[in-house]
C-alpha positions in Angstrom: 0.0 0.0 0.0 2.0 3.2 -0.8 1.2 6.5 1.3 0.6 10.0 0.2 1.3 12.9 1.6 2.7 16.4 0.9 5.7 17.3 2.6 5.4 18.7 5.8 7.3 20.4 8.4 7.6 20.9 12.8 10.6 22.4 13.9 11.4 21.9 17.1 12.7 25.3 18.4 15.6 24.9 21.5 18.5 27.8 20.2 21.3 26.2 19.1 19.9 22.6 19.3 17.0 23.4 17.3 16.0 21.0 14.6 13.0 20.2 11.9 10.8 17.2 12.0 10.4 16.3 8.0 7.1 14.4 7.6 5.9 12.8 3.9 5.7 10.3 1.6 8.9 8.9 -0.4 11.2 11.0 2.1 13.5 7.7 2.7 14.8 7.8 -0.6 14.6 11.0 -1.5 18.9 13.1 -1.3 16.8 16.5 -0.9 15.8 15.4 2.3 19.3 14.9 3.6 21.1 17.8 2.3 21.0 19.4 5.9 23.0 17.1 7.2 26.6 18.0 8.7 29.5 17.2 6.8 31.2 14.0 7.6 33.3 10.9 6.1 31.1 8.6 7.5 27.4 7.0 8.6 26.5 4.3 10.7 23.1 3.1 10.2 21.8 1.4 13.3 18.9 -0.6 12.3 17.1 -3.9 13.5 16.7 -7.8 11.9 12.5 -6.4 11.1 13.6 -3.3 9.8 16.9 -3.8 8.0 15.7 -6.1 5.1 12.9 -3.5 4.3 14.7 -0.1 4.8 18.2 0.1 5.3 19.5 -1.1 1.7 17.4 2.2 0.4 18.6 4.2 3.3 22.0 3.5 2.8 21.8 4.1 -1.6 20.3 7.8 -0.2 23.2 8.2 2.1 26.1 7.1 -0.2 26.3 10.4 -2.3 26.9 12.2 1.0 29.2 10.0 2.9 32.5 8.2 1.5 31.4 5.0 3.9 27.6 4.4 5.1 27.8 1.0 7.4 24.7 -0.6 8.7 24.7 -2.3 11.8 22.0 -5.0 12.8 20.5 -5.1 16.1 18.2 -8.1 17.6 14.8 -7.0 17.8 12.6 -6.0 20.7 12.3 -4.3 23.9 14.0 -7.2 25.8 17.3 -6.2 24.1 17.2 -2.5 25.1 19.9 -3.2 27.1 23.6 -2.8 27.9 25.1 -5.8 25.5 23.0 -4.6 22.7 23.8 -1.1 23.4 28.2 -2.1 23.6 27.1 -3.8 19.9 26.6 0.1 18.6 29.8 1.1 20.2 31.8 -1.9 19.0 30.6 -0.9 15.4 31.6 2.8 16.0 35.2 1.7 17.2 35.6 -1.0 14.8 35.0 1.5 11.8 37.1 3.8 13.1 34.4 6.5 13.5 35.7 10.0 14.5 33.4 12.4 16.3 32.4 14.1 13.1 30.3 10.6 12.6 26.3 10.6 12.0 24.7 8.3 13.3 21.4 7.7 11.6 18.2 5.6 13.6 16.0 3.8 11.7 13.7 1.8 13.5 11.4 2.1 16.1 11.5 3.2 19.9 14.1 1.0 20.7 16.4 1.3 17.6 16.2 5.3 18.2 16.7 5.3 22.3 19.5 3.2 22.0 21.3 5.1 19.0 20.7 8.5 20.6 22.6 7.2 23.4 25.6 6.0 22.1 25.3 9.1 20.2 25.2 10.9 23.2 27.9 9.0 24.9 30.6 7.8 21.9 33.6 10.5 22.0 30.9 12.7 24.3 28.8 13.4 21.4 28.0 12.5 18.0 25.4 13.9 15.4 22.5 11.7 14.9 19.6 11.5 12.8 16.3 10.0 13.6 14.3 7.8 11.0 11.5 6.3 12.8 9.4 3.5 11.0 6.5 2.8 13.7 3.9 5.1 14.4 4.8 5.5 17.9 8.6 6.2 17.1 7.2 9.0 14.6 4.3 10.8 17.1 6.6 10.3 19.8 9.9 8.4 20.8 11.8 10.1 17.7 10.7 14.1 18.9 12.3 15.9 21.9 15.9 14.2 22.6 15.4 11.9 25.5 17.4 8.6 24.9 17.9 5.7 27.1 18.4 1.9 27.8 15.9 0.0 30.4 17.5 -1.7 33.6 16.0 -4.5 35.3 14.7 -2.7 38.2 12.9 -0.1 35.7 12.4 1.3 32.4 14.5 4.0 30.8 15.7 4.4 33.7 19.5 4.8 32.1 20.0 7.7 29.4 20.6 11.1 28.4 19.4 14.0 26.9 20.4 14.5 23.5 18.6 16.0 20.7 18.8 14.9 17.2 19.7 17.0 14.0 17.0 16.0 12.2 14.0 13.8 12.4 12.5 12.3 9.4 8.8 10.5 9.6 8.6 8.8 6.0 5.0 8.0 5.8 5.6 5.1 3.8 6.9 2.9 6.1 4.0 2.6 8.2 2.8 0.6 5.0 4.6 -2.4 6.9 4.1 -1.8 10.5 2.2 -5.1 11.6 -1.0 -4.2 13.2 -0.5 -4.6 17.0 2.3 -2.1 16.2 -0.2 0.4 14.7 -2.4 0.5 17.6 0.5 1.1 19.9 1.1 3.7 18.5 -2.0 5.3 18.4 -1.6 4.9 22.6 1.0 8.0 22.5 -1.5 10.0 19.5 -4.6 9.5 22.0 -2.9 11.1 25.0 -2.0 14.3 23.4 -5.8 14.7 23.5 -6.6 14.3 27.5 -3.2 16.6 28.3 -3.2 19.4 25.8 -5.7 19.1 23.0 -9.5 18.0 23.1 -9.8 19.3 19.9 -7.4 17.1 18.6 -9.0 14.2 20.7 -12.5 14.8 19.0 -11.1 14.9 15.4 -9.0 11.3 16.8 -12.6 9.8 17.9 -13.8 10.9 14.2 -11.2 9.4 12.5 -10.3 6.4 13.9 -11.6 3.3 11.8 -9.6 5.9 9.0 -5.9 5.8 11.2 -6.9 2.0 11.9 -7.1 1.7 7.9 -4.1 3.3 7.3 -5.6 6.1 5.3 -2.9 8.6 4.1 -4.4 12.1 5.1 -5.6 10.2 8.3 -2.1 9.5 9.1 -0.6 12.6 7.8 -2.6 14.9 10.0 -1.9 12.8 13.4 2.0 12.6 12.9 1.7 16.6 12.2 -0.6 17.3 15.0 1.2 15.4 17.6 4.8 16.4 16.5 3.4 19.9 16.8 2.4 19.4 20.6 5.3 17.3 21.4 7.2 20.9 19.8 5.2 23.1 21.4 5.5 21.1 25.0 9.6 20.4 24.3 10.7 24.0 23.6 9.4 25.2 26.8 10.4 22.3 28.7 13.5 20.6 27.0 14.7 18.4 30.5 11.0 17.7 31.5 11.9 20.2 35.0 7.8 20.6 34.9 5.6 20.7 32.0 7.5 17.7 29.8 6.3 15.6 32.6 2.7 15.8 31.2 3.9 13.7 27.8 4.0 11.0 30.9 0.3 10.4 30.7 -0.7 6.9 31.3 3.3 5.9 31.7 3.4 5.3 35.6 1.2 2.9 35.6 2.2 1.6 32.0 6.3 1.2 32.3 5.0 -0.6 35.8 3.2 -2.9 33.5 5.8 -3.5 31.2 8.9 -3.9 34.3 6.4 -6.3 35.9 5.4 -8.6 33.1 8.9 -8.2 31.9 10.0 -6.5 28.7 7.9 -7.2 25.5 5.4 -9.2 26.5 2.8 -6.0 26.3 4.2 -3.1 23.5 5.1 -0.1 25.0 2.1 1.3 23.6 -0.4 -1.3 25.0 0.6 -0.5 28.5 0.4 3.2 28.0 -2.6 3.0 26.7 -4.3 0.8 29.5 -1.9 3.6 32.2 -4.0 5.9 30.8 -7.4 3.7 31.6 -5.9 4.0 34.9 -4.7 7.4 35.0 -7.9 8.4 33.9 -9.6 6.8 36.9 -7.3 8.0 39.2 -8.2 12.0 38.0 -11.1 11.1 38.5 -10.7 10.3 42.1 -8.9 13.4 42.7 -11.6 15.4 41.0 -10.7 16.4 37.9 -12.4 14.7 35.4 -16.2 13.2 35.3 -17.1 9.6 35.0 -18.1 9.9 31.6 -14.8 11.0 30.3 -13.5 8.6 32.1 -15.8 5.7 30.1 -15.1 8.0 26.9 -11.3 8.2 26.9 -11.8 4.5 27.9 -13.8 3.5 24.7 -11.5 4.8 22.6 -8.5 3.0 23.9 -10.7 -0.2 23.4 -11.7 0.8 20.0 -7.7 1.2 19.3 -7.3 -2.3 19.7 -5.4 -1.9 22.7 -5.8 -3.5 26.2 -8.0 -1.3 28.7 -7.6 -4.1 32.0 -3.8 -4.5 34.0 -2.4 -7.7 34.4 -2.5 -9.4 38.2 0.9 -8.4 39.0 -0.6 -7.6 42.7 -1.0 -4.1 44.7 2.3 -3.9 46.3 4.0 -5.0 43.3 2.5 -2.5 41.4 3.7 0.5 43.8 7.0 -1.2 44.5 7.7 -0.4 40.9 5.9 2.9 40.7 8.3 4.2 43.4 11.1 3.8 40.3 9.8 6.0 38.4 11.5 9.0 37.3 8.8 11.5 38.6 8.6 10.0 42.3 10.2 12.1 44.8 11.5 11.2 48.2 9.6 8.4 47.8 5.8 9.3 46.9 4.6 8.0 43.9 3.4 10.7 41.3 1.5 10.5 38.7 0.3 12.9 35.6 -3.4 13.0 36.3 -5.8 15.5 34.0 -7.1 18.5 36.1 -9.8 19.1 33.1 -10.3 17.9 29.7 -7.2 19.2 28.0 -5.0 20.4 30.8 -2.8 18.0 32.8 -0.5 17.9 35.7 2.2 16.0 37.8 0.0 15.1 41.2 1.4 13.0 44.5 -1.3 10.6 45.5 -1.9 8.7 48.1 -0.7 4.6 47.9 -4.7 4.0 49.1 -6.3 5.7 46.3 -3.5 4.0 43.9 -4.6 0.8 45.4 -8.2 1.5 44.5 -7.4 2.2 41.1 -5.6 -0.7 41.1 -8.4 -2.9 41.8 -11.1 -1.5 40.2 -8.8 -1.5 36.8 -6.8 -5.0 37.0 -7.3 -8.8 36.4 -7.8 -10.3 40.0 
């Protein structure tokens, strides 16, 4: 099925580190699209066994004209390798080559593939330029935009990174052509949160238009890349090391990366446990006051009609907060979550581990 769309553009504005987000059809192969990119000798294309016999062969015939060596490098596939041997494979490339610091570094994949490359971008000679190319909706709406890059640890996820923005980010529509469909809907988790926390406009026109996203229709697809690229901008620029407002993009994640630490990595997508974090996110808000129980069924609904799971797995209370007290956003302890205060507007909110625990059972397999 080939995708169209006109070529569109989000820049994400942070001074010096600014940088655009190029979203369209045929951008993969297409030199114009690359002709921003800092001079260097050499690329490294970090890629995975899914993603490498569809992509990196064309990738690589785009970045030839530009570099005198583009190397591909092969990772396994799948969250369970987002991890400290897989991420040494990027630097035992990078050495091997002889890459200098002047080295791009180009991501093609999804989440995974683009957290891992950023940081060994990040970290190989202190800092390297990399490119993200994300082939899953979710890497394109979200994981790709805003520089945070990181490896899971056994005790919690993402819980080992940097931040370290991209020169470029390029969402070639025409990849999501391929994206098996359990990937789509997890990716349309981290579109149908930018509706609750930002935009209920945008979560309207997403209830209207989601048998067309589900169907892979191009302006369908075209349109929710833009819009949430444009929040994810918007939310970014203002916030670039999540010290307050970034925290927001966290909708639905305390309870979700819980899920995914629990069960242990890739059993649920990333996506499928946001999306049922945010069932219980929402239920939470509502607890605090925030939000009515008929958003709470609507957002709900939606998140069902995505394809995507709307009950927790029986990974028991304590469990549950023993791993919510890893998360990034806890302090001194307390578990805090990004609840919405009202349709559209969100916030980072302590609650008690008795309300949690209520949410928790009213949301969760027994």
């Amino acid at each position: 099925m080939l995708l169209t769309a006109s070529l569109q553009r989000v820049d994400i504005a942070l001074g010096d580190r600014s940088y655009p987000i190029q979203i369209g059809n045929g951008l993969l192969d297409s030199p114009e699209a690359w002709a921003a990119l800092p001079p260097a000798a050499t690329a490294l294309i970090v890629t995975n066994t899914t993603v490498a016999p569809l992509y990196a062969a064309r990738l690589r015939a785009a970045l030839q004209g530009r570099f005198r060596a583009v190397h591909v490098l092969e990772l396994p596939d799948g969250e369970v390798y987002k991890d400290w041997p897989t991420l040494n494979l990027i630097f035992d490339a990078l050495l091997g080559h002889g890459c200098d610091r002047r080295t791009v570094l180009f991501a093609l994949g999804g989440g995974v593939v683009g957290d891992m490359t950023g940081f060994a971008a990040a970290s190989y000679m202190r800092g390297v330029p990399f490119v993200q190319v994300p082939t899953t909706l979710l890497a394109q709406v979200d994981s790709s935009v805003g520089g945070k890059t990181a490896i899971n640890h056994p005790l919690g996820k993402n819980m080992i990174g940097a931040f370290y923005q991209p020169r470029l980010v390029l969402c070639d529509l025409a990849t999501l052509a391929t994206l098996p469909q359990r990937e789509l809907s997890a990716g349309l988790a981290e579109v149908i949160k930018y509706g609750p926390i930002y935009d209920m406009a945008f979560f309207d026109w997403i209830e209207a238009h989601l048998d067309a996203l589900l169907a892979r229709e191009p302006a369908a697809l075209a349109h929710a890349v833009k819009r949430s690229c444009e929040i994810k901008a918007e939310v970014v620029g203002q916030d670039e090391r999540e010290g307050g407002l970034r925290a927001i993009l966290n909708f639905g994640h305390t309870f979700g990366h819980a899920i995914e630490s629990g069960l242990g990595y890739g059993e649920w997508l990333h996506g499928e446990a946001v999306g049922c974090g945010m069932v219980m996110a929402a239920h939470l808000s509502e607890r605090l006051g925030g939000v009515d129980a008929a958003f709470v069924r609507r957002l709900t609904a939606l998140i069902e009609r995505a394809g995507l799971p709307v009950r927790g797995p029986a990974l028991g209370a304590e469990r549950y907060l023993e791993l919510m007290r890893i998360d990034k956003k806890s302090e001194a302890g307390e578990i805090r979550f990004v609840v919405i205060e009202s349709p559209g507007v969100a916030a980072v909110r302590g609650a008690p581990d008795a309300l949690a625990c209520e949410v928790l059972a009213q949301c969760c397999d027994p």
